[in-house]
PLY file of the C-alpha trace (Angstrom):
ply
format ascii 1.0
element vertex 270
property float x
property float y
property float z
element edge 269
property int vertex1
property int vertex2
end_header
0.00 0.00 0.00
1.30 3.62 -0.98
2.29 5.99 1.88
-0.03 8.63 2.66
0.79 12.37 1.31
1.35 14.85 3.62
-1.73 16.56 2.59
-3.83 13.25 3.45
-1.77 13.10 7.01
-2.85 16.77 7.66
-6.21 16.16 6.96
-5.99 13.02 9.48
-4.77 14.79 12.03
-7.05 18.17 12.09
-9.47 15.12 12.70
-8.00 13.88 15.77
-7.57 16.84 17.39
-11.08 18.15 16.53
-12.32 14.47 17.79
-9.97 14.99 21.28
-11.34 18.42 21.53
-15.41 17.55 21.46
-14.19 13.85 23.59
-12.95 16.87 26.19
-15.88 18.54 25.81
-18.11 15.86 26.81
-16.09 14.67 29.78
-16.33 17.82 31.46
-20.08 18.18 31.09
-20.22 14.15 32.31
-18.20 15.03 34.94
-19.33 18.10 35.89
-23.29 16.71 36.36
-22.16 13.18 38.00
-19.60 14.92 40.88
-22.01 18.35 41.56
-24.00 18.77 43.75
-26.55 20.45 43.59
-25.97 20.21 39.95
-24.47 22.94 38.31
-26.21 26.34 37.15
-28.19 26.95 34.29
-25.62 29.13 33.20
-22.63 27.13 33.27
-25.03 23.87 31.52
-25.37 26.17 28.77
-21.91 27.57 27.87
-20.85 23.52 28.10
-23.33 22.98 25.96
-22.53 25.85 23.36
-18.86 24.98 23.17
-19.82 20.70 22.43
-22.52 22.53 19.56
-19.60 24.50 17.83
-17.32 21.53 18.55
-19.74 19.00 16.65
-20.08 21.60 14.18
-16.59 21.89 13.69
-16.15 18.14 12.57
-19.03 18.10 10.23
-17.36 21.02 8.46
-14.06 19.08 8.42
-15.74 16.14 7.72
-17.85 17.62 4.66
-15.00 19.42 2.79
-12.85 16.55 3.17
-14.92 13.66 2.56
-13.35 12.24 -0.49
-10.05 11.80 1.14
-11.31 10.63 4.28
-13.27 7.77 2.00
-10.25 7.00 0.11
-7.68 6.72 2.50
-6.83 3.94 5.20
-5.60 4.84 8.21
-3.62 1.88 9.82
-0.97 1.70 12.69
2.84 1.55 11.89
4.90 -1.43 12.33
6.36 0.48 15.46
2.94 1.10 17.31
2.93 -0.34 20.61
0.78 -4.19 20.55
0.73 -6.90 23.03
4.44 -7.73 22.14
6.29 -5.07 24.07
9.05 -4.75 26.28
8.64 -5.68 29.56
9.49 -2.50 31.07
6.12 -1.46 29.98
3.15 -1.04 32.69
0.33 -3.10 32.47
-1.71 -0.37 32.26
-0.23 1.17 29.00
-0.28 -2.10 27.47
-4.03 -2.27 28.07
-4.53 0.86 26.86
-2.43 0.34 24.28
-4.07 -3.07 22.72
-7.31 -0.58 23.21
-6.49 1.67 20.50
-4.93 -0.98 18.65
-8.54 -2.90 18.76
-10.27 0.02 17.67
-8.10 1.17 14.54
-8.06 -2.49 13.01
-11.89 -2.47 13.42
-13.69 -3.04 10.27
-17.67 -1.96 11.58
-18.60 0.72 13.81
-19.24 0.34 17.09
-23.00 -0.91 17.43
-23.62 1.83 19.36
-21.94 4.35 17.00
-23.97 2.35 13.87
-27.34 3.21 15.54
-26.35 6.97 15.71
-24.98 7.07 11.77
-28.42 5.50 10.62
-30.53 7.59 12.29
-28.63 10.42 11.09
-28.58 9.88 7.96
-32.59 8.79 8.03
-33.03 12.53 9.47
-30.58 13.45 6.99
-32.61 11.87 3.72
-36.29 13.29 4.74
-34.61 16.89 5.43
-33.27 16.97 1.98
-36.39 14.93 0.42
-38.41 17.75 2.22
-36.10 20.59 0.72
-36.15 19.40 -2.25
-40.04 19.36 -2.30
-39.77 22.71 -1.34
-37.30 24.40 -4.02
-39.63 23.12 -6.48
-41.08 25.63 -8.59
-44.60 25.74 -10.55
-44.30 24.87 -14.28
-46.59 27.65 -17.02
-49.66 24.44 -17.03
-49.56 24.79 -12.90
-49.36 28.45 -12.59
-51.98 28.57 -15.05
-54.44 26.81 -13.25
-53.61 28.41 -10.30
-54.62 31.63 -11.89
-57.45 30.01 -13.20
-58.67 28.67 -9.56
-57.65 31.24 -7.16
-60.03 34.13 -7.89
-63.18 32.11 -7.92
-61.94 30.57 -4.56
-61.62 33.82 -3.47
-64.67 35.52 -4.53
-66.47 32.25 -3.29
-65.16 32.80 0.03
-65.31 36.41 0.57
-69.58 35.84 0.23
-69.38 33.60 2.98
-67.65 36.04 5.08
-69.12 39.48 6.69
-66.15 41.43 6.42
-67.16 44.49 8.31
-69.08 42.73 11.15
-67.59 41.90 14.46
-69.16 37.97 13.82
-68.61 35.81 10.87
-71.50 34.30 8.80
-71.09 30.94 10.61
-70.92 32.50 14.02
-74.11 34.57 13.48
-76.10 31.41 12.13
-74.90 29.38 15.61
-76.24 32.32 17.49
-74.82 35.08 19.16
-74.94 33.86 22.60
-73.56 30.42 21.90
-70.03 31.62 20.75
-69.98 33.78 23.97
-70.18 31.04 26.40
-67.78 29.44 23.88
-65.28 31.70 24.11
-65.89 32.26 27.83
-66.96 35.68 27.99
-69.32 36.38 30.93
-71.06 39.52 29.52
-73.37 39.66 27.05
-73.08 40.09 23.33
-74.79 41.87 20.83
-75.66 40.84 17.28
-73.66 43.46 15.66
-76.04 43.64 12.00
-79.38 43.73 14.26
-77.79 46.56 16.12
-76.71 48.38 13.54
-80.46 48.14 12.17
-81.86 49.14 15.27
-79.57 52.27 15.00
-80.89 53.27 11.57
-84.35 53.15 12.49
-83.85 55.01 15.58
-82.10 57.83 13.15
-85.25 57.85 10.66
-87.76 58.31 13.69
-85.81 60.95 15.41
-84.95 63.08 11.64
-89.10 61.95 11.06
-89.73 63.99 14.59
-87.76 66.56 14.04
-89.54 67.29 10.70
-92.93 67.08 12.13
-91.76 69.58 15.41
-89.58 71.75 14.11
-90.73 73.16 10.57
-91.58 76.63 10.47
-92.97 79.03 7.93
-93.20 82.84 7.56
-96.72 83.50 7.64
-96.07 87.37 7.65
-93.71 90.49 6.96
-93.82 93.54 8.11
-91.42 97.16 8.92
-90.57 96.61 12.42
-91.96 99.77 15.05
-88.76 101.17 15.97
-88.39 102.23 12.09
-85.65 100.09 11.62
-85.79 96.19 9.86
-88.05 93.90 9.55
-90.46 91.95 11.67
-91.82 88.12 10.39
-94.79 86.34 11.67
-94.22 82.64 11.68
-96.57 79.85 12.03
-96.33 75.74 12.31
-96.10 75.11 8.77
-98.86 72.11 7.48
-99.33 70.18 4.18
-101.13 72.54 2.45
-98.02 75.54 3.57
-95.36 73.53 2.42
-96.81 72.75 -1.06
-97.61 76.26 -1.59
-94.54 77.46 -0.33
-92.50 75.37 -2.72
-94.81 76.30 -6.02
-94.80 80.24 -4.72
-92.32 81.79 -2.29
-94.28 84.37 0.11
-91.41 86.84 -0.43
-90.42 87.28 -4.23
-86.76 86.74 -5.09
-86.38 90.22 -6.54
-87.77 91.96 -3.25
-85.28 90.50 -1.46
-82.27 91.30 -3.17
-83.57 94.86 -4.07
-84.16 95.05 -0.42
-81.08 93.78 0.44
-79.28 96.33 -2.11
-81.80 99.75 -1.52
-82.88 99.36 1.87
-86.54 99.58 0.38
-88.70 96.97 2.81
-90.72 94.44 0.28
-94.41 94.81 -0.22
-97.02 92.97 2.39
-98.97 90.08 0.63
0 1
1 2
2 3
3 4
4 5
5 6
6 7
7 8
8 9
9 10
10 11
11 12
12 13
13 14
14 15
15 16
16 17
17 18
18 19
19 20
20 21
21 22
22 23
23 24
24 25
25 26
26 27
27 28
28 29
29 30
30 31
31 32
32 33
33 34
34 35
35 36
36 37
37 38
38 39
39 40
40 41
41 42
42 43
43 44
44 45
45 46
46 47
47 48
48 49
49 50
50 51
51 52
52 53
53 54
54 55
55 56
56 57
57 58
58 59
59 60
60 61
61 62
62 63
63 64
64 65
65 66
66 67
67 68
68 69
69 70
70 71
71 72
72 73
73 74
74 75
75 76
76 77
77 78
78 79
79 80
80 81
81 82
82 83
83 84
84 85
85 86
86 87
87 88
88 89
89 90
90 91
91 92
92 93
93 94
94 95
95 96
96 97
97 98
98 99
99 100
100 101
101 102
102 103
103 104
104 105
105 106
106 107
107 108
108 109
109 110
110 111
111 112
112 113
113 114
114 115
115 116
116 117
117 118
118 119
119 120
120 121
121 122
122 123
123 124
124 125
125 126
126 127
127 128
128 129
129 130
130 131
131 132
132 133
133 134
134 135
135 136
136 137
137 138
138 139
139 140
140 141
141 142
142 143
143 144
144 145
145 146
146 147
147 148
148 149
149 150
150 151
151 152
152 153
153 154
154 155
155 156
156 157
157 158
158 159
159 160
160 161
161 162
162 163
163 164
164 165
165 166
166 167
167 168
168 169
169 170
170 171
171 172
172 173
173 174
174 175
175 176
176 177
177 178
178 179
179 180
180 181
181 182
182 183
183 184
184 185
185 186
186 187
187 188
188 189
189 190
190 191
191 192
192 193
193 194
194 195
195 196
196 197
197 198
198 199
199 200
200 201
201 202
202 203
203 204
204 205
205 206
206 207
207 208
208 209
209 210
210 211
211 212
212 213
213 214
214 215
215 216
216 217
217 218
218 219
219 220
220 221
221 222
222 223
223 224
224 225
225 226
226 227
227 228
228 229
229 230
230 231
231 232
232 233
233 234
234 235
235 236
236 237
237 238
238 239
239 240
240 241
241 242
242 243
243 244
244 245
245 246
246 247
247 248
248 249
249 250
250 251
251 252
252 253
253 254
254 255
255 256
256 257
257 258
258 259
259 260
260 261
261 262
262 263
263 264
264 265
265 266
266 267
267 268
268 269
């Protein structure tokens, strides 16, 4: 097998120490909740957990701009790396640890453990970009067409169900005023917003209707007031009759009250 390239050994080794950094990372939060008590602050949970985020996100960036050399190349320990035949100078705790690391670099399958978290990943992985993909898809001429074609009936169709400038919808007025109130909880009473408003007009047309029949006046009489200066009108309570003859025939001509208005000269009595 051909040696690796420096370039392929750098790109090994930004791995490891991105891996030891995050396996840090996550012994000090282990540690940290197993040995404190009480456990620690909010605070101090959530910088740990900030600086394992940007650590994981760290190694998927690695991991994603190198991932055709990390799939072609084989990593595998020197003839010099430390095995079960060593010395016997050597502890037995270094030669445990390392026939550990030994075990795990000539492994050809992930870790069970590790398998489960690669498959689920890359399930999330699939319906994320299935779901994306869905999304960035765009309307051919034939769909935006139809579209056209369907939206402003829908909408017309759906703006007659509707009382836009009501305080209760169409649906809501049909159930019954009362009923959505003690759906909704409310404890006072509601009013029917349409039958109110009616209830308004028709109090307007009887009040302008009483105010017609109390209040219209007519000039029944003129005549030079006593002091020798203006005028002095008789008025009445105008009736049927009044009114119709006022409209065909004013009691004071137009042109007596303009030259009146201009001379001084008081208009004739009728």
């Amino acid at each position: 097998m051909s040696a690796l390239s420096q370039d392929q050994i750098k790109t090994l080794d930004q791995s490891r120490h991105r891996l030891v950094q995050l396996t840090r990372s996550l012994g000090s939060l282990i540690t940290s909740l197993n040995q404190s008590d009480p456990l620690p602050s909010w605070t101090s949970l959530q910088s740990q957990t900030s600086i394992i985020s940007n650590n994981l996100l760290s190694i998927s960036e690695h991991l994603s701009e190198n991932q055709a050399t990390l799939c072609s190349v084989v990593a595998y320990p020197a003839p010099e790396f430390p095995s079960r035949t060593q010395s016997s100078t050597s502890t037995s705790t270094s030669t445990s640890t390392s026939t550990s690391t030994l075990e795990q670099l000539l492994r050809t399958k992930l870790d069970p453990r590790v398998e489960d978290w690669v498959s689920r990943g890359r399930r999330a992985d699939a319906s994320e970009t299935e779901e994306r993909r869905k999304a960035q898809q765009q309307l051919g001429e034939n769909e935006l067409a139809a579209l056209w074609r369907w939206a402003p009936v829908e909408a017309n169709h759906e703006a007659r169900r509707r009382n836009w400038g009501g305080d209760f919808t169409l649906e809501e007025r049909e159930r019954g005023v009362q009923v959505v109130a003690g759906e909704l909880g409310l404890r006072r009473g509601l009013e029917d917003d349409e039958s109110s408003d009616e209830e308004e007009e028709e109090e307007d047309e009887d009040e302008d209707e009483d105010g017609d029949e109390d209040g219209e006046m007519e000039v029944v009489g003129v005549r030079k007031s006593a002091s020798g200066s203006g005028l002095e009108y008789d008025i009445a309570a105008a009736t049927a009759g009044s009114l119709h003859e006022r409209m065909v025939a004013p009691l004071v001509p137009l042109e007596e009250i303009l030259r009146y208005m201009t001379t001084g000269v008081p208009p004739g009595q009728r």
